[in-house]
C-alpha positions in Angstrom: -8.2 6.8 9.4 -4.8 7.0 7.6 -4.8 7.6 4.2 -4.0 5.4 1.2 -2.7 6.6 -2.3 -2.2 4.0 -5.0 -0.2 4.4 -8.2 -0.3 2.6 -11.3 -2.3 -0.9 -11.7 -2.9 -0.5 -8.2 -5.4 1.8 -8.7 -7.2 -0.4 -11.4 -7.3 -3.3 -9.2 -9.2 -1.4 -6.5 -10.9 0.0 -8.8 -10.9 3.3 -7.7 -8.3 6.4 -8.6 -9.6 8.4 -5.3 -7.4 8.3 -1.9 -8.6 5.7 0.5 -8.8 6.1 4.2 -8.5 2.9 5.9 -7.9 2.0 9.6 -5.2 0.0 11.0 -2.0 0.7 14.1 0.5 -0.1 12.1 1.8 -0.3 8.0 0.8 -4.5 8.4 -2.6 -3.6 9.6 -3.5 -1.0 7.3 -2.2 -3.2 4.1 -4.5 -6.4 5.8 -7.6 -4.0 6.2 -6.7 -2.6 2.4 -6.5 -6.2 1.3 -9.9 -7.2 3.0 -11.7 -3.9 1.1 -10.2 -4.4 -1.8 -9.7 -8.3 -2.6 -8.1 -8.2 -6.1 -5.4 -6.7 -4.1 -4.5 -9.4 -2.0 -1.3 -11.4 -2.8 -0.4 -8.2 -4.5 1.5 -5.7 -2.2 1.5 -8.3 1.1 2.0 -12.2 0.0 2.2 -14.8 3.1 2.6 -11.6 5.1 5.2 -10.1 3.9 6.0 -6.9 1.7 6.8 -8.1 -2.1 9.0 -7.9 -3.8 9.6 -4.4 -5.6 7.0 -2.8 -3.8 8.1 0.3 -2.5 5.6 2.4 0.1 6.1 5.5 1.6 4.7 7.2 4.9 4.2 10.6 4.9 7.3 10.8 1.5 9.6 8.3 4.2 10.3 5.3 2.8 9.1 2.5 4.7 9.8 -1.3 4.7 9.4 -2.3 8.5 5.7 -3.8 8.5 5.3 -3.1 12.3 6.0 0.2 11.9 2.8 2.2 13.6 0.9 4.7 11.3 -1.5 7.3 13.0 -4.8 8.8 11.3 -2.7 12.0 9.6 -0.7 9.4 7.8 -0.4 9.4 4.2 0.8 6.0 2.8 1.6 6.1 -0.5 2.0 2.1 -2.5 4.0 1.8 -5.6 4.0 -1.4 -7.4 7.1 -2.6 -9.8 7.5 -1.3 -12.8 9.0 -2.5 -15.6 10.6 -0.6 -18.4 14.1 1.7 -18.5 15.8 2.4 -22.1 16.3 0.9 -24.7 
């Protein structure tokens, strides 16, 4: 299974500040399978499909944005959501 780590609110909407091993071929699968496990994170990271906006995830520290890229079970996906902020 590859490994999940969510920052931020991420980790209060699934409820859970632990790593997450979840099974899926490639970055698409795994955030479906995340989204079915964890259902207040749906429309969150994926909406219609597709990545939102100011998301940024990594594999294994690479920055990934293609969906159909494949992920294998020593993969470490990491899931940033927006954040606001910057100075003042």
């Amino acid at each position: 299974m590859t490994t999940i780590k969510l920052y931020a609110n991420l980790r209060n909407l699934a409820g859970s500040k632990e790593l997450l091993s979840i099974t899926g071929k490639s970055l698409r699968d795994v955030l479906i399978e995340l989204e079915k496990q964890f259902p207040a994170l749906a429309g969150v990271i994926l909406e219609n499909g597709v990545l939102r906006q100011h998301n940024v995830i990594s594999i294994n520290g690479h920055h990934a944005t293609d969906l159909n890229t494949p992920v294998i079970e020593d993969d470490m996906i990491a899931i940033f959501p927006p954040i606001a902020g910057g100075w003042s």
